[in-house]
C-alpha positions in Angstrom: 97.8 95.4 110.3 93.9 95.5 110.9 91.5 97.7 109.2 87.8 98.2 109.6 86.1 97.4 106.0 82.7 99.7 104.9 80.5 99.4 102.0 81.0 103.0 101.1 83.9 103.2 98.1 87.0 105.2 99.6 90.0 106.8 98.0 93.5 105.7 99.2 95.1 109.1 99.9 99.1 109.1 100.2 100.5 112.1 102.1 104.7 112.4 103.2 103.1 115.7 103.9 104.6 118.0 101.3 103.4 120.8 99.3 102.6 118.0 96.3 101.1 115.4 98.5 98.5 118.5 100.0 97.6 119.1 96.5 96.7 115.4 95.9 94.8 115.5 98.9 92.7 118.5 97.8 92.0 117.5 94.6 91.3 113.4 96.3 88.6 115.6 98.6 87.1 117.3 95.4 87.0 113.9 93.7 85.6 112.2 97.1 82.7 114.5 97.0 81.9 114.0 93.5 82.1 110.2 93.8 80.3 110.0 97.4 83.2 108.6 98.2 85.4 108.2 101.9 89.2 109.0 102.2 91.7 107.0 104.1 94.9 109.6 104.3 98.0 106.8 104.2 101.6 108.0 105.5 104.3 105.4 105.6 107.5 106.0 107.6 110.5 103.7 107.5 113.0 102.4 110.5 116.5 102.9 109.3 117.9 99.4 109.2 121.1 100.1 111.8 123.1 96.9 110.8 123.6 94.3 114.0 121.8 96.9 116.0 118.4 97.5 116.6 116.7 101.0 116.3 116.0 102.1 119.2 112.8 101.8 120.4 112.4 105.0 122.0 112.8 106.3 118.3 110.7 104.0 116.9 107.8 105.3 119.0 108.7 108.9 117.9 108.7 108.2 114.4 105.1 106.6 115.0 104.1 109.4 117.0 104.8 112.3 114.5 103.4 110.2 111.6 100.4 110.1 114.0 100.2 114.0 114.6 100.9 114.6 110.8 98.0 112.9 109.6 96.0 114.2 112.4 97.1 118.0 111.6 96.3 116.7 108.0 93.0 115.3 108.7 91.8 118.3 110.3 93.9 120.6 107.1 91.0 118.6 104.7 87.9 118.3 106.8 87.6 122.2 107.9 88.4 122.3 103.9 85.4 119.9 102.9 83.1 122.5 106.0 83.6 125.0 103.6 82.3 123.8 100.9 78.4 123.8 99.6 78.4 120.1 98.8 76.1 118.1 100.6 78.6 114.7 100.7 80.6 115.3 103.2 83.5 112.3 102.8 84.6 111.0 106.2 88.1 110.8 106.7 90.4 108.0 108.3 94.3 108.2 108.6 96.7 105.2 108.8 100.3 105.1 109.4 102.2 102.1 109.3 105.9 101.5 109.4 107.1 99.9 106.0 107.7 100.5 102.5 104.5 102.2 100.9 103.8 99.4 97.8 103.4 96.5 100.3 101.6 98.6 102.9 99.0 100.5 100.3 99.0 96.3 98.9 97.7 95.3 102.4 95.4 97.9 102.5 94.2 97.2 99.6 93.4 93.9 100.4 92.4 94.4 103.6 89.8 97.3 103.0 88.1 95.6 99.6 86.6 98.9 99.1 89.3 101.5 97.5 88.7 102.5 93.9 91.8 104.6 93.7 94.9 105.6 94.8 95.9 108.9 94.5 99.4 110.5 95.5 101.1 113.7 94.7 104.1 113.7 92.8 106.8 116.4 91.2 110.0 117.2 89.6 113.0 115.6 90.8 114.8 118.7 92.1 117.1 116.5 94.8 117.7 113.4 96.6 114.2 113.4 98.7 112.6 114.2 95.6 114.5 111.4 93.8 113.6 108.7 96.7 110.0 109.6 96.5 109.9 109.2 92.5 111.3 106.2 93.3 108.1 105.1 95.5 106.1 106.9 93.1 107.9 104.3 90.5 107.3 101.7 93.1 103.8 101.8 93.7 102.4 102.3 89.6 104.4 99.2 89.4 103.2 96.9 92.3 99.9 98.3 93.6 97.1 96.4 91.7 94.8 99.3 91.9 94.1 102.5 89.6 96.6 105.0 90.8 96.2 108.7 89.7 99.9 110.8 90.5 98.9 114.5 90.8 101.9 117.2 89.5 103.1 119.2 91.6 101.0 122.4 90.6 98.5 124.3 92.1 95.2 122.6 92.5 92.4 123.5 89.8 89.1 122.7 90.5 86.9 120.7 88.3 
């Protein structure tokens, strides 16, 4: 994994691209424009381990590729959001997508970059098993990521 470092401060955005993880991102851009701060929208996707068998790559690539178009669909979602808007920072916005768990990849960023001041995710009630799993990475990265990590609730954005 290799990542460009800036002098600008950034926010460390994680998106699975839910409901919750757009209202992080909206209230990460409100806080980015506040703190003159950049974004770097994270998704992490996962290779089901297949036993003696490898994962095919073909599938692999696909499950690169629509990570890819997500955050691009995203990227777009929050910069015509941030146009809108009167402020006069106007935060860029980078998306990475790496395969992996989401604490040891948000780690390496982390290290890599030397410039995040926050991580910020979305995160709701546990209302079935994909809920449950992504508590469980919620769970996962207060515990392991060595950075200060604000979970949003799964409610409508309020401005602030």
């Amino acid at each position: 994994m290799e990542l460009h470092t800036n002098e600008v401060k950034s926010l460390l955005v994680l998106t699975d691209f839910s409901h919750s993880a757009k209202n992080a991102a909206n209230f990460a851009l409100n806080l980015a424009e506040k703190l003159n701060a950049n974004i770097i929208l994270f998704n992490s996707y996962l290779i089901p381990d297949v036993g003696f068998d490898s994962w095919p790559s073909k599938d692999v690539a696909s499950r690169s590729k629509e990570s890819l178009d997500n955050l691009e669909l995203e990227t777009l979602r929050i910069q015509e959001t941030s146009a809108k808007r009167k402020n006069t920072f106007k935060p860029q916005i980078e998306s990475v997508s790496f395969e992996g768990s989401i604490s040891e990849n948000v780690t390496e960023i982390i290290t890599e970059k030397q410039n995040i001041i926050m991580v910020i995710m979305g995160g709701g009630k546990c209302n079935g098993k994909d809920d449950m799993d992504f508590g469980i990475q919620i769970t996962d990265v207060l515990v392991n990521v060595k950075c200060a990590t604000l979970v949003i609730p799964n409610l409508e954005y309020m401005e602030f």
